[in-house]
C-alpha positions in Angstrom: -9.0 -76.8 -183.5 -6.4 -76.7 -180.2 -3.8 -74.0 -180.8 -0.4 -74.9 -179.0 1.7 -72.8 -177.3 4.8 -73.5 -175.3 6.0 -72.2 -171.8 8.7 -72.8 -170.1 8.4 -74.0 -166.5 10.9 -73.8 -163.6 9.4 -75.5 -161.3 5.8 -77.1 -160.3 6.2 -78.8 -157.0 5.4 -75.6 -155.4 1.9 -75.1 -157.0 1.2 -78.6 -157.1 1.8 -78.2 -153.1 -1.1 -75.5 -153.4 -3.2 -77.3 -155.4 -3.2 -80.7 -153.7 -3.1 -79.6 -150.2 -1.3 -80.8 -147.1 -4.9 -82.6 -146.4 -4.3 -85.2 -149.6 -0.6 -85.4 -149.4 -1.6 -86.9 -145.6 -3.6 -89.8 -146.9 -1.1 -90.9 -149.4 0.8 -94.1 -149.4 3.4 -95.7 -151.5 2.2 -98.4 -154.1 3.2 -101.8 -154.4 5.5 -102.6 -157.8 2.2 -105.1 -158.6 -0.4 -102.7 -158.2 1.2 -99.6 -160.5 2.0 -102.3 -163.4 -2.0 -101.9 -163.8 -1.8 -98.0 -164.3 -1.4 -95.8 -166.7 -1.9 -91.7 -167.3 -0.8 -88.7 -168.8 0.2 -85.3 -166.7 -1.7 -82.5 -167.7 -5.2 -81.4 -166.4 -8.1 -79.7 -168.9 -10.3 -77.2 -167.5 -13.6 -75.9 -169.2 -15.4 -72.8 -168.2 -18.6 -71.2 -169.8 -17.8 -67.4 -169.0 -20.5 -64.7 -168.4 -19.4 -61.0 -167.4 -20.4 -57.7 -167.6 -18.2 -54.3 -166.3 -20.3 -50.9 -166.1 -17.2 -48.7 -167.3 -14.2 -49.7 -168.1 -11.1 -46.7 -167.9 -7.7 -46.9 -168.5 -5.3 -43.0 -167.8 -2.2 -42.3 -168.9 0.0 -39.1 -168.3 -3.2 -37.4 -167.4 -5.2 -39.1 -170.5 -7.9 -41.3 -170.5 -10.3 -43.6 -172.7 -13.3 -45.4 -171.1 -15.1 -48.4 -172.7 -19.1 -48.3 -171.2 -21.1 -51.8 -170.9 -18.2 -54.0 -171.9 -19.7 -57.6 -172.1 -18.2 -61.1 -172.4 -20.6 -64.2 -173.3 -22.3 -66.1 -175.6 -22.6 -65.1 -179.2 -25.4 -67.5 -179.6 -27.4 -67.7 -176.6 -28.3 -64.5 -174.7 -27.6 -64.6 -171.2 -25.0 -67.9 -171.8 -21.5 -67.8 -171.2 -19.1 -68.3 -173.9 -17.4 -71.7 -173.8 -13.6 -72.0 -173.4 -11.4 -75.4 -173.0 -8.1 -75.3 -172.4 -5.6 -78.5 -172.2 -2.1 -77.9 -170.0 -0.1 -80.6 -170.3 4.1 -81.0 -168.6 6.5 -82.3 -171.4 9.4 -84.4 -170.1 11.6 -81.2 -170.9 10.1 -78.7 -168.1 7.9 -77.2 -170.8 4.7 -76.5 -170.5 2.0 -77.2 -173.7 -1.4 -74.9 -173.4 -3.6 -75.9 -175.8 -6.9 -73.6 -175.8 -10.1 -73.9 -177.8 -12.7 -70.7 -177.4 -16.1 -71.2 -179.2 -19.5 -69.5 -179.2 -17.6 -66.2 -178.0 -18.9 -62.3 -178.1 -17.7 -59.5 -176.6 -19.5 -56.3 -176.9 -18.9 -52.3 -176.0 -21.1 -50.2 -176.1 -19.4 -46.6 -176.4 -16.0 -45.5 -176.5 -15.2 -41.7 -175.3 -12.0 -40.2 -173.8 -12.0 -38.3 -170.7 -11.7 -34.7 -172.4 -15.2 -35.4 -174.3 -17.7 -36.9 -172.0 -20.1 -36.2 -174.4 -18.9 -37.3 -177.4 -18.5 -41.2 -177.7 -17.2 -43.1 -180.6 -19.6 -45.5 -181.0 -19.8 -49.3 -179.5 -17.6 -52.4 -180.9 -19.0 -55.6 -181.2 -16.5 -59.1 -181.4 
């Protein structure tokens, strides 16, 4: 199940510049009224990524304070060593709004201790997602 959110955009001619390069905007040429009667599409793009990662310590300070999160992980709660797999759907409206629609599945994230800076020693424990 896709969960919807909605952005609103300024402007995307600049990225799309980015994205498309000055290499393919080179090559292009118009299209006769005969040949785009044949086409249709949608705007939008989807992108699906299986994501693996791992951080040694993690630390965040504040005011002279500090927490620190060993071994975080990010993968797959199924299959060891997998990534977990994400798909997200971004789609421009004919308002200047932008529709993200994101699906995560066969996620797990995983700490292994918690401690704050003042007691090294002394860790609260892991979290597991």
């Amino acid at each position: 199940m896709f969960t919807d959110k909605t952005i609103r955009v300024v402007s995307v001619s600049l990225p799309v510049l980015f994205l498309t390069g000055a290499q393919a905007l080179a090559g292009m040429k118009p299209l006769e009224e005969s040949e785009m009667s044949g086409i249709s599409g949608q705007a939008g793009i989807t992108v699906e990524m299986d994501t693996q990662m791992s951080i040694d310590t993690f630390s965040y300070f504040t005011e002279g304070n500090g927490i620190h999160l060993d071994n975080v992980s990010l993968g797959s709660a199924g299959t060891a060593g997998d990534g977990a797999f994400q798909v997200y759907h971004i789609d421009l409206n004919n308002d200047g709004s932008m529709t993200i629609g994101y699906q995560i599945r066969d996620q797990r994230i995983a700490i292994e201790d918690i401690w704050l800076d003042d007691q090294p020693g002394a860790g609260m424990g892991g979290l597991f997602m």
